[in-house]
PyMOL Python script that loads the backbone (N, CA, C, O; Angstrom):
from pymol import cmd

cmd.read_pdbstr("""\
ATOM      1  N   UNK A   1      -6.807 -11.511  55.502  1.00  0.00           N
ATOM      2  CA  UNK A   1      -7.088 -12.258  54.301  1.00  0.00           C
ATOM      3  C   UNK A   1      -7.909 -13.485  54.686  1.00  0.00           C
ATOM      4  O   UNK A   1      -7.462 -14.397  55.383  1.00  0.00           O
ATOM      5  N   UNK A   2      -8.912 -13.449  54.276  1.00  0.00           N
ATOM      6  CA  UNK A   2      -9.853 -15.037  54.348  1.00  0.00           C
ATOM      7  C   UNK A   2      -9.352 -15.763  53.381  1.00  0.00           C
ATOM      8  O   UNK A   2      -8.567 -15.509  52.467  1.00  0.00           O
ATOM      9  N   UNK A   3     -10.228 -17.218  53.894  1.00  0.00           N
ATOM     10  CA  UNK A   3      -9.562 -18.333  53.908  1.00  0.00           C
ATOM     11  C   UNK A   3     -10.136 -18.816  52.112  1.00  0.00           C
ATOM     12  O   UNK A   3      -9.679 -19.828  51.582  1.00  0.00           O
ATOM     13  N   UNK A   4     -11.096 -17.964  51.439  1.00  0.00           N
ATOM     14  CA  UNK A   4     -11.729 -17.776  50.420  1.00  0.00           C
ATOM     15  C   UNK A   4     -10.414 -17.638  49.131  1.00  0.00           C
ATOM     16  O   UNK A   4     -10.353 -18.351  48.130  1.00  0.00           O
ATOM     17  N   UNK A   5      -9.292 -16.354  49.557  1.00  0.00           N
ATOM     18  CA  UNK A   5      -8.472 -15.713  48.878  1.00  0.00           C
ATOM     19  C   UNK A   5      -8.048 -16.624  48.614  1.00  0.00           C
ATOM     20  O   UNK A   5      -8.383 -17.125  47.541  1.00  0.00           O
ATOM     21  N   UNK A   6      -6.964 -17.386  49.586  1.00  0.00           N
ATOM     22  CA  UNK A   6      -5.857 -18.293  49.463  1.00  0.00           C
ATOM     23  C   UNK A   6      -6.657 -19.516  48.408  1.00  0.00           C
ATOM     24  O   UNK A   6      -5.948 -20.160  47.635  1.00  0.00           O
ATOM     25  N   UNK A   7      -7.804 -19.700  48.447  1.00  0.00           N
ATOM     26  CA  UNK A   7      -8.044 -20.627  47.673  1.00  0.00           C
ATOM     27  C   UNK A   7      -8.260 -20.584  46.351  1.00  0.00           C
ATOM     28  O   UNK A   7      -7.963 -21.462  45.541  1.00  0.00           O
ATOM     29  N   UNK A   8      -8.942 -19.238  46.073  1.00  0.00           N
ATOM     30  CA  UNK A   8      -8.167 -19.045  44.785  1.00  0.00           C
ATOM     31  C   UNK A   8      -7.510 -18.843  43.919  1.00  0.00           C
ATOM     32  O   UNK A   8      -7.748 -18.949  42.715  1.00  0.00           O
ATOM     33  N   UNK A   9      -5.978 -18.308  44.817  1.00  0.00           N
ATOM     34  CA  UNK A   9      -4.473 -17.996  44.728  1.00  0.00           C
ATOM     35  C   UNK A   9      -4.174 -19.157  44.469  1.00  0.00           C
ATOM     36  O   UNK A   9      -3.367 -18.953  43.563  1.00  0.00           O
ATOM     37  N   UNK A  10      -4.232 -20.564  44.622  1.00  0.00           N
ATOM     38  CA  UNK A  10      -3.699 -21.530  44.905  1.00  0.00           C
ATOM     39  C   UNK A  10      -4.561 -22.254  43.700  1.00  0.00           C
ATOM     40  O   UNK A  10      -3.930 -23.218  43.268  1.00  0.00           O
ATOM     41  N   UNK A  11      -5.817 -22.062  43.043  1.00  0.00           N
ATOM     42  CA  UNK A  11      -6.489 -23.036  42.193  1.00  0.00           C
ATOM     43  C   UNK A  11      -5.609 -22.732  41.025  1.00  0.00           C
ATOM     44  O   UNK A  11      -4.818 -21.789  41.024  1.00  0.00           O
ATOM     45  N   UNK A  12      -5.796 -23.671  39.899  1.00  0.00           N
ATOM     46  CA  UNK A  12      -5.599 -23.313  38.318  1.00  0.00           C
ATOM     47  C   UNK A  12      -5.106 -21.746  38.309  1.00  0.00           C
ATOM     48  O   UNK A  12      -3.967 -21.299  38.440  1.00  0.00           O
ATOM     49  N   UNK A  13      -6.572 -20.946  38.073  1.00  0.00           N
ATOM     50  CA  UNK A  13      -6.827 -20.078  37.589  1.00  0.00           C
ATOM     51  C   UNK A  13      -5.564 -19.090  38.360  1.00  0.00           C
ATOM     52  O   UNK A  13      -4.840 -18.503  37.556  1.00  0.00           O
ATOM     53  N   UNK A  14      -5.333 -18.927  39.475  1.00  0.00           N
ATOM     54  CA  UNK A  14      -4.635 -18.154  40.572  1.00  0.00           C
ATOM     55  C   UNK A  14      -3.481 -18.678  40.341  1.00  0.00           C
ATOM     56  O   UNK A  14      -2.677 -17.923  40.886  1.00  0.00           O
ATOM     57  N   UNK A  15      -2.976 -19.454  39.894  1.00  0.00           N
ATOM     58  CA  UNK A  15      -1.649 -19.867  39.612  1.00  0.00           C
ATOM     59  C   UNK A  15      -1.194 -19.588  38.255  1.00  0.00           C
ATOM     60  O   UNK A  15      -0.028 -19.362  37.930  1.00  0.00           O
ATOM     61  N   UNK A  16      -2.287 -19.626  37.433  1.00  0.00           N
ATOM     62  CA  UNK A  16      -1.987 -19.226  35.980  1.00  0.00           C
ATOM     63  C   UNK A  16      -1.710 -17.139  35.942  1.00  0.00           C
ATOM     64  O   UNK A  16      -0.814 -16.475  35.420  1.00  0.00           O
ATOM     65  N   UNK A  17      -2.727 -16.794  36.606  1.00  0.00           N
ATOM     66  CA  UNK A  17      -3.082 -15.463  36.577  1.00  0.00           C
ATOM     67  C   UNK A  17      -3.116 -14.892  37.662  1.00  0.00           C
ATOM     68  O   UNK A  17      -4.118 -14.357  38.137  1.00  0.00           O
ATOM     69  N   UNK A  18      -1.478 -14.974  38.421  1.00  0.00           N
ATOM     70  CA  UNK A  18      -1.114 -14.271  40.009  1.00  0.00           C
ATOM     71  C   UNK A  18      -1.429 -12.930  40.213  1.00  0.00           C
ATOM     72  O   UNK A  18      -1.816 -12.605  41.336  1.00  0.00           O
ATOM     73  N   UNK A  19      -1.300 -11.775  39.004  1.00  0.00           N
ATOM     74  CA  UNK A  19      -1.568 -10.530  39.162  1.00  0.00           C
ATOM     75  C   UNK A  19      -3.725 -10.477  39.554  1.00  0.00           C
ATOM     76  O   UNK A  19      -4.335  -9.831  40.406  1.00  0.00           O
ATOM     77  N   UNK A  20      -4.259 -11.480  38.456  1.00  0.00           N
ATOM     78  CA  UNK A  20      -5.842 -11.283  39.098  1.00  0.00           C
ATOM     79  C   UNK A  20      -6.116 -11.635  40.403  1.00  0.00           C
ATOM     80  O   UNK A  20      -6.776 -11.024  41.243  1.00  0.00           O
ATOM     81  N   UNK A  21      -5.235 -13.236  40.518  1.00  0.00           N
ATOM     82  CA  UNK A  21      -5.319 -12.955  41.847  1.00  0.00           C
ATOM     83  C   UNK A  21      -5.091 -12.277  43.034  1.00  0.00           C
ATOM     84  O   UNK A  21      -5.645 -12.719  44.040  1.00  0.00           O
ATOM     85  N   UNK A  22      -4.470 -11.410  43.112  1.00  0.00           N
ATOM     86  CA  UNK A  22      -3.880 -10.514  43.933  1.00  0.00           C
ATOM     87  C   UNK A  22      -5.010  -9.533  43.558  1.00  0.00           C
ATOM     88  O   UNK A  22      -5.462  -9.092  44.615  1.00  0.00           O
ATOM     89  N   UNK A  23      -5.576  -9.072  42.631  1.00  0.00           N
ATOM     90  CA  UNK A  23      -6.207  -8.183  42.575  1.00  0.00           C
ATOM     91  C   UNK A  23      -7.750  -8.906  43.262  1.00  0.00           C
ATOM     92  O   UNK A  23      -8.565  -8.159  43.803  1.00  0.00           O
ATOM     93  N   UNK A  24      -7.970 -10.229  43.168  1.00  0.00           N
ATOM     94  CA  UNK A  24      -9.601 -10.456  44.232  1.00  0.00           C
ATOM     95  C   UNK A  24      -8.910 -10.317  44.915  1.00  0.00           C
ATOM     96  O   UNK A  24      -9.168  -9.173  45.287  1.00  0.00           O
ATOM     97  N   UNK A  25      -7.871 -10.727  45.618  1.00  0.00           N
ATOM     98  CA  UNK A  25      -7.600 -10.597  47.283  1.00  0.00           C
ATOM     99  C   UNK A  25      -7.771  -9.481  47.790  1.00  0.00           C
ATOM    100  O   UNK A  25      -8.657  -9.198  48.596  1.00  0.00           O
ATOM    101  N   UNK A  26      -6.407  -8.291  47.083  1.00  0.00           N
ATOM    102  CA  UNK A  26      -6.936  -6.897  47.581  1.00  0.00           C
ATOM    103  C   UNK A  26      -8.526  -5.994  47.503  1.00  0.00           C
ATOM    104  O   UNK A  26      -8.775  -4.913  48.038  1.00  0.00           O
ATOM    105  N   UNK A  27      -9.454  -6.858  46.647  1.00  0.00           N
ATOM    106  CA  UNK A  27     -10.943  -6.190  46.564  1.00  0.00           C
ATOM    107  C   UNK A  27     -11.447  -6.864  47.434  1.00  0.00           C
ATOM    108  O   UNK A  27     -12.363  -6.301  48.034  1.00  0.00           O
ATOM    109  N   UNK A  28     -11.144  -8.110  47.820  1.00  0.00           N
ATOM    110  CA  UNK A  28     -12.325  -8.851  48.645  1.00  0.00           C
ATOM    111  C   UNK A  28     -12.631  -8.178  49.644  1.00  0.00           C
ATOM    112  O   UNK A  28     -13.828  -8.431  49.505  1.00  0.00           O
ATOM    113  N   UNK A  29     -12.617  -7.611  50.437  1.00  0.00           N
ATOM    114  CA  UNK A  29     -13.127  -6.814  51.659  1.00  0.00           C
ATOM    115  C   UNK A  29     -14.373  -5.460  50.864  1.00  0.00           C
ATOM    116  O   UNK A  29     -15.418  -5.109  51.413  1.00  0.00           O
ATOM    117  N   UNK A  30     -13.870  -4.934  49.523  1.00  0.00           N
ATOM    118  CA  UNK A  30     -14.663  -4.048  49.047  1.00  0.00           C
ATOM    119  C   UNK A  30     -15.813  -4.741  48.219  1.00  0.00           C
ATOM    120  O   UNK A  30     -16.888  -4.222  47.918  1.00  0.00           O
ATOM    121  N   UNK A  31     -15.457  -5.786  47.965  1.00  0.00           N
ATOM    122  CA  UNK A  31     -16.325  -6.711  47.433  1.00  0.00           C
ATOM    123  C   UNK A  31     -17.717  -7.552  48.073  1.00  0.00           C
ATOM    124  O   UNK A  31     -18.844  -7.745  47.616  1.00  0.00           O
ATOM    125  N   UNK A  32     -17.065  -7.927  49.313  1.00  0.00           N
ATOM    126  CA  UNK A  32     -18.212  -8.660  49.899  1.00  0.00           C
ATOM    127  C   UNK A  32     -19.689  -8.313  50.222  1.00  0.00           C
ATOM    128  O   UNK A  32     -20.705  -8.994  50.358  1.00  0.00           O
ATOM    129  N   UNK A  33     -19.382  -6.853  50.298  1.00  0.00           N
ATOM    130  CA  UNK A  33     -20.713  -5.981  50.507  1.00  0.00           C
ATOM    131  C   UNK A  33     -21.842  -6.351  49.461  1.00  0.00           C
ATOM    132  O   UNK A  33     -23.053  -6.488  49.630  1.00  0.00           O
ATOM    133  N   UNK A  34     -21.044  -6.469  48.306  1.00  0.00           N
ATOM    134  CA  UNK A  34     -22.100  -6.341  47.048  1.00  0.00           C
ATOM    135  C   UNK A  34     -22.756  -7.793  46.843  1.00  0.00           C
ATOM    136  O   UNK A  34     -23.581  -8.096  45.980  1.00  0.00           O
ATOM    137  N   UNK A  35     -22.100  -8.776  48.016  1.00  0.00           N
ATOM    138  CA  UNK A  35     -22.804  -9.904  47.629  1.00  0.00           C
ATOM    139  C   UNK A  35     -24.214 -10.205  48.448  1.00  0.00           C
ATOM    140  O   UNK A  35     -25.113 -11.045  48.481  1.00  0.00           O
ATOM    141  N   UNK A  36     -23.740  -8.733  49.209  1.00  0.00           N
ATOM    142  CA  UNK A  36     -24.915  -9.094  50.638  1.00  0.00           C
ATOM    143  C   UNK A  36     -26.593  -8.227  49.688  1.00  0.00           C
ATOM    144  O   UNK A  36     -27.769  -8.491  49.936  1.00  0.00           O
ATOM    145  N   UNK A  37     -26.051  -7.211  48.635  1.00  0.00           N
ATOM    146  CA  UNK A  37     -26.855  -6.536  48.312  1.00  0.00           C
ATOM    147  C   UNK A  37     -28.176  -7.537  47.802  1.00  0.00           C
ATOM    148  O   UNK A  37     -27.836  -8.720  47.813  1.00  0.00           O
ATOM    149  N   UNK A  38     -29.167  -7.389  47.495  1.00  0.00           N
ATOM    150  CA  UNK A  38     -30.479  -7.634  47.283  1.00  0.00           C
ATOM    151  C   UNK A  38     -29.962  -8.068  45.422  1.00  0.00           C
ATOM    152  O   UNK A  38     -29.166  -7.380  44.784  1.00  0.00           O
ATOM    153  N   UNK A  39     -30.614  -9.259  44.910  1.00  0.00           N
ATOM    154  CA  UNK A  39     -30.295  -9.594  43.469  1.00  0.00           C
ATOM    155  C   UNK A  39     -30.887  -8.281  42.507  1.00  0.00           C
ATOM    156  O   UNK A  39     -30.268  -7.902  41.513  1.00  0.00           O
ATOM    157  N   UNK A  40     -32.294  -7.592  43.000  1.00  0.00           N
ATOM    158  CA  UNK A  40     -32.504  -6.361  42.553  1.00  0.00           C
ATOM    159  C   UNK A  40     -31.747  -5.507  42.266  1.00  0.00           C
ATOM    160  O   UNK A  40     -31.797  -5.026  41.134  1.00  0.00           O
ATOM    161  N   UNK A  41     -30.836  -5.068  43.185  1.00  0.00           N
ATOM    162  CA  UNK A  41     -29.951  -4.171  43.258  1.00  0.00           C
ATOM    163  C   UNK A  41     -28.471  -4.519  42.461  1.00  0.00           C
ATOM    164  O   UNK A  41     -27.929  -3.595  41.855  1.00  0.00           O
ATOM    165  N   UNK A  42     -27.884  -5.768  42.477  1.00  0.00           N
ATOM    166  CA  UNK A  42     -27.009  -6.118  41.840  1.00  0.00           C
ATOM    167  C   UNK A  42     -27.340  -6.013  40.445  1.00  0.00           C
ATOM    168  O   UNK A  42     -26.378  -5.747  39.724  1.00  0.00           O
ATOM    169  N   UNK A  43     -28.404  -6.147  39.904  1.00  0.00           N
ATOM    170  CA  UNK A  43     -28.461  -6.030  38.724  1.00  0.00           C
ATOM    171  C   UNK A  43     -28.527  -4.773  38.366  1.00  0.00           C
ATOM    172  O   UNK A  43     -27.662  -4.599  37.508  1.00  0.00           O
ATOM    173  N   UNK A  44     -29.150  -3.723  38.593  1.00  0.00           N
ATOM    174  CA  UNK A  44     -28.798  -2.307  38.055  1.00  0.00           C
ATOM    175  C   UNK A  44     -27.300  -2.172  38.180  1.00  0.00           C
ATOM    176  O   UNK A  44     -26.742  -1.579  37.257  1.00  0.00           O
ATOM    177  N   UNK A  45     -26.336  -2.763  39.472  1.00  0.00           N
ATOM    178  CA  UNK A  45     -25.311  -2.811  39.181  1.00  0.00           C
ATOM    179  C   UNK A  45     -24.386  -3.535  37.896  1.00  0.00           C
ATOM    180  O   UNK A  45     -23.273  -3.287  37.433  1.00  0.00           O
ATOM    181  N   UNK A  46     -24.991  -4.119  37.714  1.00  0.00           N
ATOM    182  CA  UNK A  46     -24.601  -4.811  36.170  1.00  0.00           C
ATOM    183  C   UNK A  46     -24.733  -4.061  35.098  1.00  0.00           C
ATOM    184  O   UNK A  46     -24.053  -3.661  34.153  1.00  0.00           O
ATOM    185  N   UNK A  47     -25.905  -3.976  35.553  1.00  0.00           N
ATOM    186  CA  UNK A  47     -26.928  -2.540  34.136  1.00  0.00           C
ATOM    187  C   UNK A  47     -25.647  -1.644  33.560  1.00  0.00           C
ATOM    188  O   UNK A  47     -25.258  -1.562  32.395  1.00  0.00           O
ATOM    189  N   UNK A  48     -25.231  -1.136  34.500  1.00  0.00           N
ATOM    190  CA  UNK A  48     -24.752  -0.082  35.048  1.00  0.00           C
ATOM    191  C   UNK A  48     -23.189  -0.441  33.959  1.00  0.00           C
ATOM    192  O   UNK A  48     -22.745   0.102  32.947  1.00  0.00           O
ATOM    193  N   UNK A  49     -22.825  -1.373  34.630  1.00  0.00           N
ATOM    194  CA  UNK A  49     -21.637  -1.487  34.268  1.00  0.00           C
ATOM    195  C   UNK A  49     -21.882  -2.434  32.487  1.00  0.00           C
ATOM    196  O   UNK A  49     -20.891  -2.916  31.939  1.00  0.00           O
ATOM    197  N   UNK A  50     -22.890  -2.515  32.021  1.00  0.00           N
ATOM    198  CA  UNK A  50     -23.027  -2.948  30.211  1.00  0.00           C
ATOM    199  C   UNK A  50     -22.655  -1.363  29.801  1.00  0.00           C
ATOM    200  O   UNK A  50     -21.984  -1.145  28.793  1.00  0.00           O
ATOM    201  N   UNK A  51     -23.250  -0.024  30.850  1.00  0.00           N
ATOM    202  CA  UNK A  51     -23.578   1.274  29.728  1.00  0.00           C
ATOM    203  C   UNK A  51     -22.177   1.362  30.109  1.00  0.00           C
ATOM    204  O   UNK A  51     -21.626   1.961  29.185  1.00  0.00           O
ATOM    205  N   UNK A  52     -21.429   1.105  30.890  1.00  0.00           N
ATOM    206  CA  UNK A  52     -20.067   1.996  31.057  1.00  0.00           C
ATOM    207  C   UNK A  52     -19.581   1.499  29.747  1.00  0.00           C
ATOM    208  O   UNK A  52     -19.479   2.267  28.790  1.00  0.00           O
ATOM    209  N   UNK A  53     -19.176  -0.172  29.647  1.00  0.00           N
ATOM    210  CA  UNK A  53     -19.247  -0.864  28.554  1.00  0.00           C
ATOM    211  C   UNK A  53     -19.227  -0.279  27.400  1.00  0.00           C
ATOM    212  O   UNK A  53     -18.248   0.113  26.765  1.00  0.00           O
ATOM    213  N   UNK A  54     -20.576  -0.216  27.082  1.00  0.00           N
ATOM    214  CA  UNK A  54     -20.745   0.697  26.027  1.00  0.00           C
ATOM    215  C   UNK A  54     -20.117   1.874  25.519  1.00  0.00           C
ATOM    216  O   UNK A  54     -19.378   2.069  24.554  1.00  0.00           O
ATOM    217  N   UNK A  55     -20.732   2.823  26.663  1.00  0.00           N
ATOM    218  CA  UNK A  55     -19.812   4.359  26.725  1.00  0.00           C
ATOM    219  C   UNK A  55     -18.598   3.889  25.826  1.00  0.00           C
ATOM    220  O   UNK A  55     -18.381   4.227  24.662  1.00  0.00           O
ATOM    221  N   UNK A  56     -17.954   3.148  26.514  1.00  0.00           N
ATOM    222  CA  UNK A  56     -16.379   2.861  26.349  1.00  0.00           C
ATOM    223  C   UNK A  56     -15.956   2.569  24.725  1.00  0.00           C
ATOM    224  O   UNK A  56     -15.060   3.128  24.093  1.00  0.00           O
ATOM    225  N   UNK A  57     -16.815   1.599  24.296  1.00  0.00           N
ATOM    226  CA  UNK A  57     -16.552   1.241  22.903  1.00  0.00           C
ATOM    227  C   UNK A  57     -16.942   2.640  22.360  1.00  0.00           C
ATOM    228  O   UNK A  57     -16.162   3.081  21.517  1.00  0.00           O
ATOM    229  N   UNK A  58     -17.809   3.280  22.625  1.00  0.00           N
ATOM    230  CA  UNK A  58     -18.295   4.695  21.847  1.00  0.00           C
ATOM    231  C   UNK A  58     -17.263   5.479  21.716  1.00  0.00           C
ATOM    232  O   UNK A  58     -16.864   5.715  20.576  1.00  0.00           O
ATOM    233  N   UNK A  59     -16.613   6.046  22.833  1.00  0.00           N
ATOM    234  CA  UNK A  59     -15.540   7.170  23.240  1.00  0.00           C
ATOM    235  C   UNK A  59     -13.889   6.070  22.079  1.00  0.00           C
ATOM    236  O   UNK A  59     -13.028   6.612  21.387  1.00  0.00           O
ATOM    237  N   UNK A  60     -14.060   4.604  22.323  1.00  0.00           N
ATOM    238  CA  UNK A  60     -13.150   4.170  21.371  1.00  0.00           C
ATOM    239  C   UNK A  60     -13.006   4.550  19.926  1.00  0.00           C
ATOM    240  O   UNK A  60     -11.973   4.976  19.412  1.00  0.00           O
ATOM    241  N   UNK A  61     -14.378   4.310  19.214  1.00  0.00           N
ATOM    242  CA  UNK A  61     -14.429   5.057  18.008  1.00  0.00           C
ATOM    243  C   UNK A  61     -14.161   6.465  17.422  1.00  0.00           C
ATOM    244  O   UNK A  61     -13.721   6.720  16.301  1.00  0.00           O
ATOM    245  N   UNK A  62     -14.550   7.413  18.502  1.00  0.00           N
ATOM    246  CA  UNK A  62     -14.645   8.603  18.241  1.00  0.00           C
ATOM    247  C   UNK A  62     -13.330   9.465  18.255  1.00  0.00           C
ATOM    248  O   UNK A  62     -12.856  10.366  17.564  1.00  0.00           O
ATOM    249  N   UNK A  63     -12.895   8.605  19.612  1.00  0.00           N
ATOM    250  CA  UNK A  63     -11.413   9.393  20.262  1.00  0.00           C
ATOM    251  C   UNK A  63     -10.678   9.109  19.093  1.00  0.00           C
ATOM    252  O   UNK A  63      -9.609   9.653  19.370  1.00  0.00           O
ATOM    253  N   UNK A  64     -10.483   8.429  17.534  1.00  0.00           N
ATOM    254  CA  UNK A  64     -10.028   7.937  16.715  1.00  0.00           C
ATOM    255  C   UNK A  64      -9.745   8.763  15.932  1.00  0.00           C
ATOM    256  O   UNK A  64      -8.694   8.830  15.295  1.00  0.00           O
ATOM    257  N   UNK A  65     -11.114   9.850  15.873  1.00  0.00           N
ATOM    258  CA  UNK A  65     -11.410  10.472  14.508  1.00  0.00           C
ATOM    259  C   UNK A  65     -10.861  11.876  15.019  1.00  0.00           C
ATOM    260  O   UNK A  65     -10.281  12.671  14.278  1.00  0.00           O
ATOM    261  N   UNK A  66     -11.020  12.011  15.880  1.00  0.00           N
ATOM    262  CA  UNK A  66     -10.890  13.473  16.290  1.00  0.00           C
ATOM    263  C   UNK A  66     -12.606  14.561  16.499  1.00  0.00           C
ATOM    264  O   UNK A  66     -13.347  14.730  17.467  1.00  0.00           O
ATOM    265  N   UNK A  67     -12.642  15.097  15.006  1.00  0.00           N
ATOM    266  CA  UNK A  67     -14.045  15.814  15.217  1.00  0.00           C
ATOM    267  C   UNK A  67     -14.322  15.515  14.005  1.00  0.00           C
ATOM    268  O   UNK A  67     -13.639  15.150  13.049  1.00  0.00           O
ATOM    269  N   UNK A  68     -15.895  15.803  14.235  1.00  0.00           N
ATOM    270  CA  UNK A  68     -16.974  15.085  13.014  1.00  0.00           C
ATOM    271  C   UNK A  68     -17.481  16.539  12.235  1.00  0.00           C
ATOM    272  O   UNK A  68     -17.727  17.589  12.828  1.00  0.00           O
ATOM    273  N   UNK A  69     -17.558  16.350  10.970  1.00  0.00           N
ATOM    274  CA  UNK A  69     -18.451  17.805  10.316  1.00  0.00           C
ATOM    275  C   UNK A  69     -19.918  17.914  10.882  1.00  0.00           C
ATOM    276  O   UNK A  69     -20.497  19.000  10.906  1.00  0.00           O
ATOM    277  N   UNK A  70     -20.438  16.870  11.290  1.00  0.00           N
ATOM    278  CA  UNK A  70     -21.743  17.227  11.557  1.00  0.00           C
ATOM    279  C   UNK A  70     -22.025  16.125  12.859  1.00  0.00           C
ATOM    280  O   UNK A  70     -21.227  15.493  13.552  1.00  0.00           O
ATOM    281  N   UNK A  71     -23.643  16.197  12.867  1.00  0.00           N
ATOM    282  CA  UNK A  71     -24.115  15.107  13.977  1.00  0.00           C
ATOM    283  C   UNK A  71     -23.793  13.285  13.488  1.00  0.00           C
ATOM    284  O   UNK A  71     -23.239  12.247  13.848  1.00  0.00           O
ATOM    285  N   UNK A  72     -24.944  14.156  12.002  1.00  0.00           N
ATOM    286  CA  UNK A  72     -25.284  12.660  10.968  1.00  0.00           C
ATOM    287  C   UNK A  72     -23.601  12.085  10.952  1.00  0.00           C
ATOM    288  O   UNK A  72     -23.471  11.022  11.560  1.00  0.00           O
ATOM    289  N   UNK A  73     -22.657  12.501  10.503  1.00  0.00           N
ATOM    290  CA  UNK A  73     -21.329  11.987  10.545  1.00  0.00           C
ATOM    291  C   UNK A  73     -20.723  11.094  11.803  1.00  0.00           C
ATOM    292  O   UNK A  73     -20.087  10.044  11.900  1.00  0.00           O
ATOM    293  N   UNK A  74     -21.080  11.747  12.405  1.00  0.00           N
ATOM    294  CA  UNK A  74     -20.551  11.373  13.895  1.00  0.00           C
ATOM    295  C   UNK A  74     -21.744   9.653  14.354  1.00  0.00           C
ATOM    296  O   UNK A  74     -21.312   8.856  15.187  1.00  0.00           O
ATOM    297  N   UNK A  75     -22.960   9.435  13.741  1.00  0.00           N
ATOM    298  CA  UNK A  75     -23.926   8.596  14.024  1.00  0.00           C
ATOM    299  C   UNK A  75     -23.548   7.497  13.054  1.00  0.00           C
ATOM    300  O   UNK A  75     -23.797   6.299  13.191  1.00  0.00           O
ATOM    301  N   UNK A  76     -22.919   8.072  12.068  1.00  0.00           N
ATOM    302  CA  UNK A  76     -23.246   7.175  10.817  1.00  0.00           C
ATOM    303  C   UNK A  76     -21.590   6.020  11.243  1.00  0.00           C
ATOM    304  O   UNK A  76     -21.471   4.809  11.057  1.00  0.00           O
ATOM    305  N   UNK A  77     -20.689   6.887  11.762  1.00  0.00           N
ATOM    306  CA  UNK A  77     -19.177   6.537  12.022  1.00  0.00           C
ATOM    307  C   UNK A  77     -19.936   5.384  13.250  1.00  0.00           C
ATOM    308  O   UNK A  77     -19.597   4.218  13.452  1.00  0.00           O
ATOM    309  N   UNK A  78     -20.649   5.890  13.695  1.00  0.00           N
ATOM    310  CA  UNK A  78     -21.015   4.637  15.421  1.00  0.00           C
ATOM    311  C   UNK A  78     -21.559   3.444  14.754  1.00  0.00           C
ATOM    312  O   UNK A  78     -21.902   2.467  15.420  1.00  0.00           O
TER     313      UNK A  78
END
""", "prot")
cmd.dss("prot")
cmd.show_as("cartoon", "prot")
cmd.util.cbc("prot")
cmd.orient("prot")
């Protein structure tokens, strides 16, 4: 564990919200890589993660209804 973790276990935020913190601690090792990546590259990683985003609210609406009579139904419900 670096000396990074403990410090934000220990700020405000890490004291208010022990389960997030525990969760950077256990990513930080899977994490650090992505800081080394190129700002180019982090951003498609972002990209990336607005469409999951998205996806997500989509599959929210739908998983609601069950099935649609048509396409137009299914577009008009989004």
């Amino acid at each position: 564990m670096e000396r990074v973790d403990l410090t934000f276990a220990a700020s405000p935020l890490g004291v208010r919200y022990p389960a997030a913190a525990k969760t950077f601690e256990d990513a930080w090792e899977r994490f650090t890589p992505f800081l080394a990546s190129p700002p180019d590259l982090r951003r498609v990683i972002y990209t990336t993660n607005s469409i999951e985003s998205l996806n997500y609210q989509l599959r929210k609406v739908t998983k609601n209804r069950g099935h649609f009579p048509s396409d137009e139904a299914a577009i008009k419900m989004l």
